[in-house]
C-alpha angles and dihedrals in degrees: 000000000000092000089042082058097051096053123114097253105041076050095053088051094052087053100040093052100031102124089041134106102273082195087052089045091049094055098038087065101229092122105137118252124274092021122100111228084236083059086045098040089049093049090047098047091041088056092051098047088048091054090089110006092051109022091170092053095044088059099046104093105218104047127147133207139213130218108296091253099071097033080063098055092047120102118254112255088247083051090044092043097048087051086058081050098053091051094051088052105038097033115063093190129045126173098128130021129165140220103200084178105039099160116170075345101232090139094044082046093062091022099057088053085079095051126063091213120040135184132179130195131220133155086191095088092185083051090045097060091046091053083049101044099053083039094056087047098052091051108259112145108163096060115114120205136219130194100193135084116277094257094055095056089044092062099048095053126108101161135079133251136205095218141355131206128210134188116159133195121268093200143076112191104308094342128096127210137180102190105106086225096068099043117106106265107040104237106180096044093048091051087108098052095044083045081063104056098038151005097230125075128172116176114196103209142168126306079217097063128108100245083219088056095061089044092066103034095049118056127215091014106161096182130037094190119187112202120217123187123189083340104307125099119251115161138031096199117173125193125207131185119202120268092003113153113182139088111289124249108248107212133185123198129171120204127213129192117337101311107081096198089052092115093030141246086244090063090055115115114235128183139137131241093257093053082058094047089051098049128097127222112216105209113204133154124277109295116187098274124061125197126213121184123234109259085260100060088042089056096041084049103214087161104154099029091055093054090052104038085060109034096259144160122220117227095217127324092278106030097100084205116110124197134196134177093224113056108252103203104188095059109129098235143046119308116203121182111219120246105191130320115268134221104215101234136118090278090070094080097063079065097073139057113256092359083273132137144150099236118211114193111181106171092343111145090223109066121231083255084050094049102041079054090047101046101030092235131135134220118260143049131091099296133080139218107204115195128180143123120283124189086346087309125118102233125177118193129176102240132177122215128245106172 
């Protein structure tokens, strides 16, 4: 089926009917011999879906996809591509290197350019020879595939590697978990074993994950790194060195378009739990500018120690909003100057142009759902409504934003 696929015609027709209703197609009758509809509805759903989430894949004629499910759990190519980033920082060398989860194998196909020997690991054959297929036309030729559990391929092994990935499956059948524990491999019960075979790990977990959780449950980790991409949270990875001993770095970084690195490693913000432990918040009262962190931050938590590190005020204990009277421009997050205070009735809307506004509630006690029914206004435009809790008051202003 996979070569039939692959032929000049049955191409042609992916191309041709992209942006149609696979469901519609299906039923008109036009599906090209010796393919099923479910073959051509999966390659045309999968295109789509790689448009934007694997551009480099989308543009290579030729490319196969796998069922949707598995399309879903894969990391975006600017996720995949900042991973092959963090090797080539954190290992100094890499010869060989392992996927023990390769998946659809968007992260072994940007990982294995920094070793010079790859292997990746799948018990799915029929996954397997999609992963090899788009691999082999996009020119990778020292990756070695293998079609058994991860296990398995742990405890036949007798030699070393320089690194091993790991990014286990947050489902069973039709349930989700985010308890490392559940996920298939066990991660946290194979971690002898993997200490065994290299000094590098990096675990790929869920967005979803206390970040505690994983600090107890993996040993040796030296980065918690939560992943950001176009402000919303994607990937817990954490990242663990033989034999370390000491408290992780917690690091928040938010990517933006398809380079990874566009807003730089260097801007990322690192601390550790006991710097923000250590750190004081200064509560005051709103100032012209507001500060929103960017969803990783949010997510890492460093609450007290951003405020401090960049002469801020927080808004109330629990109002994630900081405020300042000079305009502080290297703060990682959005910065909106405020235009006047609001009273959230049915007379905001003739504020604003259009009736429209992106509402931000941050311990408000209206919802932005609340506040679009109370003020008649819908979501969208250029101007924002920002409503949070101030001093232990609820408070709404009209704001732009600058950054």
């Amino acid at each position: 089926m996979l070569s039939r696929l692959l032929d000049s015609d049955v191409q042609q027709f992916l191309r041709d009917h992209e942006n149609a209703d696979e469901r519609k197609l299906v039923l008109s009758g036009q599906i090209p011999a010796g393919v099923t509809a479910a073959d051509i509805g999966r390659q045309l759903v999968g295109r789509r879906k790689a448009r934007t989430k694997l551009p480099l894949w989308y543009y290579a004629v030729g490319a196969l996809y796998p069922p949707l499910v598995n399309l879903e759990q894969s990391s975006s190519e600017i996720t995949a591509r900042f991973k092959a980033f963090l090797a080539k920082e954190l290992i100094p060398e890499r010869k060989r290197g392992v996927d023990l989860t390769q998946g659809f194998g968007v992260d072994s196909y940007f990982l294995s350019q920094q070793f010079s020997e790859w292997h990746s690991v799948e018990p799915d054959k029929s996954l397997l020879d999609i992963a090899a297929h788009n691999h082999r036309l996009l020119a990778v030729s020292n990756i070695h595939y293998h079609p058994i559990p991860a296990v398995d391929f742990i405890n036949d092994q007798h030699q070393s590697f320089d690194f091993v990935y790991i990014d286990p499956s947050r489902r069973k059948g039709s349930q989700r978990s985010v308890l490392l524990a559940d996920h298939e491999p066990n991660v946290v019960a194979l971690q002898d074993r993997i200490w065994s075979l290299t000094n590098h790990v990096l675990i790929k977990a869920s967005p979803m994950l206390d970040l505690s959780q994983m600090m107890r449950e993996i040993r040796h980790l030296t980065h918690l790194v939560v992943v950001g991409v176009d402000n919303e949270v994607k990937e817990l990875l954490g990242w663990a060195k033989k034999d370390f001993e000491g408290r992780p770095s917690i690091v928040a970084i938010n990517l933006f378009g398809n380079d990874p690195l566009a807003n730089g490693w260097a801007n990322r913000f690192s601390f550790t739990s006991d710097d923000e432990m250590a750190a004081q918040s200064t509560f005051g009262p709103l100032r012209p500018y507001v500060y929103e962190p960017w969803a990783p931050l949010l997510k890492a938590g460093p609450f007290k120690l951003l405020g401090q590190r960049f002469g801020l005020t927080k808004l109330d204990v629990n109002t994630h909003f900081y405020t300042s009277t000079e305009r502080q421009t290297h703060f990682p997050g959005r910065i909106f100057e405020v235009v006047t205070p609001l009273k959230l009735d049915k007379h905001v809307s003739a504020q604003f142009e259009g009736q429209q506004a992106n509402i931000i509630s941050r311990n408000h006690p209206l919802s932005v759902a609340e506040i679009c029914r109370k003020t008649q206004l819908t979501e969208g435009g250029t101007e924002y409504v920002l409503a949070f809790r101030a001093g232990g008051k609820p408070m709404a202003v009209k704001a732009i934003r600058i950054q």
